[in-house]
C-alpha positions as a printed Julia matrix, in Angstrom:
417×3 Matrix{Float64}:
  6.25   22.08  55.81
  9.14   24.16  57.56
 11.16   22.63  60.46
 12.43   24.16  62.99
 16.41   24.03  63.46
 17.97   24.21  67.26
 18.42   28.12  67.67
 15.25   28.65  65.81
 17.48   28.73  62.61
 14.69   27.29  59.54
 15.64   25.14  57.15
 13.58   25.16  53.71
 12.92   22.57  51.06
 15.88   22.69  48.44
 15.97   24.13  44.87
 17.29   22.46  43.28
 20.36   23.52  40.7
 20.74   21.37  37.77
 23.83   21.16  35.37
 24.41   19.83  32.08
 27.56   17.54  32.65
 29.57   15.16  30.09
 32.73   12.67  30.36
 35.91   13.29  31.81
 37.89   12.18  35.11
 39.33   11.53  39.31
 40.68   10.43  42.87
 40.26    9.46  47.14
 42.43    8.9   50.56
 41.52    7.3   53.87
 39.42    9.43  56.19
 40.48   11.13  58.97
 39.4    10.27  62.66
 36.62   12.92  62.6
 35.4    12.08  58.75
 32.96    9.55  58.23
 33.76    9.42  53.74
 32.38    5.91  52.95
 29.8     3.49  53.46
 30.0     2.07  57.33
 32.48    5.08  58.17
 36.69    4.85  58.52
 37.69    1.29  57.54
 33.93    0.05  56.41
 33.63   -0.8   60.14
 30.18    1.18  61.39
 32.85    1.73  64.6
 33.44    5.1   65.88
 35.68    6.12  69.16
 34.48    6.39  72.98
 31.99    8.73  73.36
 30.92    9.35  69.84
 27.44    8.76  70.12
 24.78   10.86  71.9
 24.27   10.32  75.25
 20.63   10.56  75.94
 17.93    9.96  72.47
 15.02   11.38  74.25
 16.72   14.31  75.67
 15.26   17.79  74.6
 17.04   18.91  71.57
 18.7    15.79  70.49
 17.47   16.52  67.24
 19.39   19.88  66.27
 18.01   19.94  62.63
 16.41   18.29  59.91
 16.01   19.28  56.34
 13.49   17.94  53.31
 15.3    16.14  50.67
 14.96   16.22  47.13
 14.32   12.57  46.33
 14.76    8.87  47.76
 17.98    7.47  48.37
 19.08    4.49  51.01
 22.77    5.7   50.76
 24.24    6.79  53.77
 25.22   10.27  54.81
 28.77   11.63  54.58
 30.42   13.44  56.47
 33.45   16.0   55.85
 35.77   19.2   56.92
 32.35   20.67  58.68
 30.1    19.43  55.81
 27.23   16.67  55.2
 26.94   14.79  51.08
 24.01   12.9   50.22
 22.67   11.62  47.19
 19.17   10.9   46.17
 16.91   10.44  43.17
 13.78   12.04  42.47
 11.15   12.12  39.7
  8.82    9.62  37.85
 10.81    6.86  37.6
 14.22    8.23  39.58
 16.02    9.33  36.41
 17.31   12.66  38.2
 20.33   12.08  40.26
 20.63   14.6   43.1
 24.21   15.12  45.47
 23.69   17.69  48.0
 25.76   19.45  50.14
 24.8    20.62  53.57
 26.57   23.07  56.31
 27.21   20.3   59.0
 26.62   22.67  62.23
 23.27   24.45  60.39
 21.86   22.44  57.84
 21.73   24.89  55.63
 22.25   24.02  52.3
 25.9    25.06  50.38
 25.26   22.79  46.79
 23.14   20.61  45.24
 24.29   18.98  41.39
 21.59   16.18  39.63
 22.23   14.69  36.32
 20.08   12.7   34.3
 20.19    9.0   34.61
 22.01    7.09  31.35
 21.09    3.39  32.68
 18.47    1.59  34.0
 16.59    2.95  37.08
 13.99    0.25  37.7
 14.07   -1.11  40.99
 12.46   -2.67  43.9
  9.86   -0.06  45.47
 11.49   -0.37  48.79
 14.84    0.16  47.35
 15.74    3.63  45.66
 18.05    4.4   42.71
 20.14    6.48  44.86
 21.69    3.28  47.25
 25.09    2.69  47.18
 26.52    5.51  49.41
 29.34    7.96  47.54
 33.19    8.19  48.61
 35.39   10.42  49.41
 39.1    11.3   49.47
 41.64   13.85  47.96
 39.18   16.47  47.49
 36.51   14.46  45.36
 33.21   12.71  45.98
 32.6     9.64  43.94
 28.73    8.94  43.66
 27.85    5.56  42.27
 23.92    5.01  41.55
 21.82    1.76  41.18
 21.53    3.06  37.17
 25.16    2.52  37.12
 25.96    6.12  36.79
 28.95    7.7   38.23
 29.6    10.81  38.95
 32.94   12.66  40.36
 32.47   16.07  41.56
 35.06   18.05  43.97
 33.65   19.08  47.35
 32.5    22.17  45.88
 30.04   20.84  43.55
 32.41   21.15  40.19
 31.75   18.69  37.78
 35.51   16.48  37.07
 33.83   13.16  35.36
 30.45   11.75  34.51
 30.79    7.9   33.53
 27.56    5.71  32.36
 28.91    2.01  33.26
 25.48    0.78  31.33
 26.79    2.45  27.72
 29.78    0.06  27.86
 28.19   -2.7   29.7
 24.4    -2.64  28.76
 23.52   -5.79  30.65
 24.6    -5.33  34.03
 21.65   -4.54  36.01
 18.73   -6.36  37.74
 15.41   -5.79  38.26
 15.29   -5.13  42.16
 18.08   -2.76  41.41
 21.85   -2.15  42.35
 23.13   -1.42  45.94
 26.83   -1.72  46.06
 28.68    1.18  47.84
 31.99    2.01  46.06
 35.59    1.95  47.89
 39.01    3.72  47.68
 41.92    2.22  48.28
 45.4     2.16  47.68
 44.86    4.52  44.5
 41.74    2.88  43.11
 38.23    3.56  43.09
 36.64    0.12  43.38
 33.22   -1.17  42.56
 31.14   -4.79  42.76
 28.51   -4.31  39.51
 27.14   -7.71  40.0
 23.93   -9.32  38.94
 22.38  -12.68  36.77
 23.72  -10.94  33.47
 26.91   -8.88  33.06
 28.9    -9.43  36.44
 32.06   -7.67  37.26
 34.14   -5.67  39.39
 35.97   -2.88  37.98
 39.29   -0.61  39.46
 38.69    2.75  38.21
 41.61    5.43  37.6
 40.53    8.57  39.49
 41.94   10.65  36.95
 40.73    9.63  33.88
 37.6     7.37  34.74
 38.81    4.9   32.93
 38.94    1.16  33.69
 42.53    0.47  35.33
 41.14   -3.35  35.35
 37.91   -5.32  35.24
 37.21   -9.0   36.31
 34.39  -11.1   35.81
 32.34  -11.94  38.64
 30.1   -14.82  39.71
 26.42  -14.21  37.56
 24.32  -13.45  40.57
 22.25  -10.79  42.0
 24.57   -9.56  44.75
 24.03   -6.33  47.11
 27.21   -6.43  49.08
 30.09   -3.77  49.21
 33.92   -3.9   49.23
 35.97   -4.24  52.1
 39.25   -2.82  52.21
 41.56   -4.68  54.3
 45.11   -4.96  55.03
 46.35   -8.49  54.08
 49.84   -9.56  55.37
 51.98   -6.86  54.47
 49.96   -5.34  51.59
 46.36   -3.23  51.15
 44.0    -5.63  49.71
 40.12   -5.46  49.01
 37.51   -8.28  50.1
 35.1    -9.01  47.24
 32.08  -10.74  48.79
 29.25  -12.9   46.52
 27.01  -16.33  46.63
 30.29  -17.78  46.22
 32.07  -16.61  49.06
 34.93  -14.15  49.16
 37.99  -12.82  46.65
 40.55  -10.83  48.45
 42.46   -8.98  45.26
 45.17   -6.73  44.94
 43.36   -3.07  44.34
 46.09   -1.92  41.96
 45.82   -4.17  39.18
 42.53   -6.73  39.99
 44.86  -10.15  40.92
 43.18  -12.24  43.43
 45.41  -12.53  46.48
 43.12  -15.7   47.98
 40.14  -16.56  48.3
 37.87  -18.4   50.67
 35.19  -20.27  48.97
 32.44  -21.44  51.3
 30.05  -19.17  50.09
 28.25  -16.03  51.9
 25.66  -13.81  51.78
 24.73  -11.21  49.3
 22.79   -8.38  51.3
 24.96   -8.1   54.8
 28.87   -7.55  54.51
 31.77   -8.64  55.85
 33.65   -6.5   58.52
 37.23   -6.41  58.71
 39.2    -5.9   62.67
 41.95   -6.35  64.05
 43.72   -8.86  61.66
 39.76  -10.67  61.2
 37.43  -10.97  58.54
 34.21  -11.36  59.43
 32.28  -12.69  56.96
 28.6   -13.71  56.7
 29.13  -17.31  55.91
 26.91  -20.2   57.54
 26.38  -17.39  60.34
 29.46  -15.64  60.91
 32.83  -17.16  59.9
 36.05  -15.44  61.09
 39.07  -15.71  59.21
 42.63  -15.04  60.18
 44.01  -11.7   57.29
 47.57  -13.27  58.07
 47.22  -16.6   57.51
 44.73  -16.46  54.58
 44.4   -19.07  52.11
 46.37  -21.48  54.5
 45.11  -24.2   56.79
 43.62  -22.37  59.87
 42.71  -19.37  58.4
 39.35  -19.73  59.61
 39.42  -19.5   63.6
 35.82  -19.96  63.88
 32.5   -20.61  62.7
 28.93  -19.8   64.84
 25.39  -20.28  62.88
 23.81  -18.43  65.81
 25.16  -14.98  64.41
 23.33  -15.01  60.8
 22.21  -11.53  60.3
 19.21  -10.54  58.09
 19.95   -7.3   55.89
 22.12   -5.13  58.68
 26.05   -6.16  58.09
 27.77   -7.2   62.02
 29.06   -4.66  63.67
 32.32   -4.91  66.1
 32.08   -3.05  70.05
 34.06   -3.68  73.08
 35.45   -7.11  71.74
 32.15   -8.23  70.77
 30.73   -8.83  67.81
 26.46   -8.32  66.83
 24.5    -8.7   64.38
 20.52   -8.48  64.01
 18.17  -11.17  62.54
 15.24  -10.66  60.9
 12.9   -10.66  63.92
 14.77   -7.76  64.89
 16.73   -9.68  67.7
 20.33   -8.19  68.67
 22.6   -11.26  68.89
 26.05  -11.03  71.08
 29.07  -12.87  70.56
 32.52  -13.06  71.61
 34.85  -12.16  68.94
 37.66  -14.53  70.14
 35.81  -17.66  70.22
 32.31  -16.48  68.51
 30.35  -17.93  71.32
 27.02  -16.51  72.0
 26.74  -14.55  74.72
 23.37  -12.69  75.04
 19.83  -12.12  72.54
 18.38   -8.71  73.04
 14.58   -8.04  71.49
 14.11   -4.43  69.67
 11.9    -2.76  67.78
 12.26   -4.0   64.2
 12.85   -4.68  61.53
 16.06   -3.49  60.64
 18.07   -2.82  57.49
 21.0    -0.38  58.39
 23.71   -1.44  60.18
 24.33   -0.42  63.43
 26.58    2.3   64.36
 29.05    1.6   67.63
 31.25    3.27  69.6
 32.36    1.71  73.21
 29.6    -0.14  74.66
 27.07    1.56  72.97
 25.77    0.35  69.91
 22.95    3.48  68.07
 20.64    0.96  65.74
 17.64    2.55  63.4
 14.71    0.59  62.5
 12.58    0.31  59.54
  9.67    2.33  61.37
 12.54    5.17  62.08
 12.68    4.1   65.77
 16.26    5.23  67.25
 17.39    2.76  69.86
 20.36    3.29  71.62
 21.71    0.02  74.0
 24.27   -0.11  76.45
 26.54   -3.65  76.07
 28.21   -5.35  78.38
 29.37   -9.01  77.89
 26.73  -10.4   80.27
 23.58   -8.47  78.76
 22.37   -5.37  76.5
 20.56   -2.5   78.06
 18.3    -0.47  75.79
 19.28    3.51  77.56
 17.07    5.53  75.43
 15.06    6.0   71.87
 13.81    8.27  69.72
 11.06    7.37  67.24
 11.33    9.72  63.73
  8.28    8.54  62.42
  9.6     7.4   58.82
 10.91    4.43  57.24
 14.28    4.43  57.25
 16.49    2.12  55.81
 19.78    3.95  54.94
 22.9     3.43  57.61
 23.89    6.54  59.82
 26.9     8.78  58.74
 28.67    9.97  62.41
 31.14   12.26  63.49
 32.41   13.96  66.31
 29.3    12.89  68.41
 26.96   13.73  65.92
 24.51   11.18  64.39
 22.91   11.9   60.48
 20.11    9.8   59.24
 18.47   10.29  56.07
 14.96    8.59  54.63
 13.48    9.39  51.73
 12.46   12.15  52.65
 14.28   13.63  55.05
 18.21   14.01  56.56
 18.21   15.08  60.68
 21.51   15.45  62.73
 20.74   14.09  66.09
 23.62   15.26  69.07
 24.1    15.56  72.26
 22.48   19.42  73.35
 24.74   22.05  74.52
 24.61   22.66  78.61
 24.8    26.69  78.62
């Protein structure tokens, strides 16, 4: 099936181009204002500026293209100088790797690279091998998969590394699969490869590939990403598990503190404003500058437990979504509740925000968008894509990219000629 671009441009199904690869090595920076380069966007926060979502969902030509995709993947879109990454896996049993490259204004398709998987690719069947989301900074896209392959290509499809984490570690994987998305920070390409066997996080050199430092990790399935942060006066990464959460120093793997009242292992933490957010007996905030000291946590609300979606920050307000697909408000100074709003669930990507709007995608692919306000949430508009959906949105300069399994559209705003 063909669909129809805005401008009655076509976009095909890809062919795909594959390439031998072998080892070598890499690097990343933070992304700019109009770069979404990492799971949850600039700072891992799902947050963009004013005015950076569509205005109107079921507006004619909100949906300005969508292309087929190669494979399944739950990774979100990236987006970057004009051009959309995604990864996916396809075949049998998800062995082929796939990151694409798309022309951000057409769709059109600039580069696509797949590998074959070195690890395990068994995995839940509503999960995909192709889940943690890629990175990228200095010129490079890091793509981690749930086989614990990872790949470093620069941002014109180039091979620079290929590293299978399961030839030197052969027991770290699970049977519902991997889902960690990789971070950058301060020099270091970090990753959480945890599970019930061979648990660790590992600081990666971006030019060689090569372990910079490894530390062992609590022995328990655990789907959550990194958070980089700024703690006190130094860049610092939140490591979240079962056990609760290990701030370390990027550079060499040192724990900096740690708060140790456990949390969950799907939803993440979200850092703002001098705040970590964690999931922890609902939402706990703690205080970045007084860490690790009495006080550091400023408050605690069991209300605000979300379900798979991390909690997103909007207008000094903090939400998250429960498993009855119920939109929970809270003020982020005290962590009182403030409103419940009902949608059309259930969800497992996190909500994007930007101002008082807050763009959330369903299971069932139903786009809602809802208007906050501290004294109630208004659903404006929606826009139902008729797939399952499960991956987080990638966003940019008002434009919205959601991927399924099968499928990647850019949703915006249409032109008024």
């Amino acid at each position: 099936m063909d669909f129809r671009v805005n401008m009655g441009v076509v976009v095909r199904r890809f062919v795909a181009v594959v390439v031998a690869v072998s080892s070598v090595a890499t690097g990343i920076v933070n992304a700019p204002s109009q770069s979404w380069d990492q799971f949850r966007g600039p700072g891992s926060s799902a947050s963009l500026g004013e005015g950076q979502l569509p205005l109107d969902l079921g507006q004619d030509g909100v949906i300005q293209w969508v292309v087929d995709l190669p494979g399944e993947g739950l990774s979100s879109p990236l987006i970057h100088e004009g051009r959309v990454f995604v990864t996916a896996s396809s075949g049998p049993d998800q062995k082929t790797l796939h990151v694409i490259c798309l022309d951000q204004n057409s769709g059109t398709l600039i580069w696509e690279r797949s590998i074959t998987a070195t690890g395990r690719t068994m995995c839940h069947e509503k999960t995909a091998v192709a889940a943690p989301s890629p990175v990228i900074a200095d010129g490079l896209i890091f793509a981690l998969y749930s086989s614990n392959d990872l790949i470093c290509l620069d941002l014109d499809g180039n091979l620079r590394w290929l590293r299978g984490l399961t030839l030197d570690y052969p027991n770290a994987s699970n049977s519902l699969g991997m889902a960690s998305s990789p971070v950058f920070i301060d020099g270091v390409l970090v990753a959480q490869i945890e599970n019930d066997s061979q648990s660790f996080a590992v600081g990666i050199n971006p030019e060689n590939g090569r372990n910079i430092w490894l530390i062992d990790r609590p022995r328990a399935a655990n789907w959550t990403s990194p958070v980089p942060l700024q703690s006190g006066d130094r860049m610092a990464v939140a490591l979240q598990s079962s056990k609760g959460i290990s701030v370390i120093n990027p550079r060499n793997g040192d724990e900096i503190w740690s708060f140790t009242d456990g949390a969950a292992t799907i939803p993440s933490s979200v850092a703002h404003d001098g705040v970590l957010y964690v999931p922890s007996n609902g939402i706990t905030a703690l205080d970045l500058n007084r860490a690790g000291e009495p006080g550091a946590v400023l408050w605690n609300s069991r209300r605000l437990r979300p379900s798979t979606p991390s909690p997103v920050i909007a207008a000094d307000m903090i939400f998250t979504l429960n498993n009855a697909g119920v939109l929970t408000c809270a003020s982020l100074k005290e962590g009182d509740r403030l409103w419940d709003l009902r949608l059309s669930g259930p969800f497992s990507a996190t909500p994007l925000a930007a101002g008082n709007r807050l763009l959330l995608v369903s299971e069932r692919g139903v786009v809602q968008m809802v208007t906050v306000t501290p004294e109630d949430g208004t659903l404006t508009s929606q826009l139902d894509l008729g797939e399952m959906i499960l991956a987080t949105p990638g966003a940019s300069a008002g434009q919205v990219f959601i991927r399924s399994d099968r499928h990647l559209w850019k949703l915006a705003s249409p032109l008024v000629l």
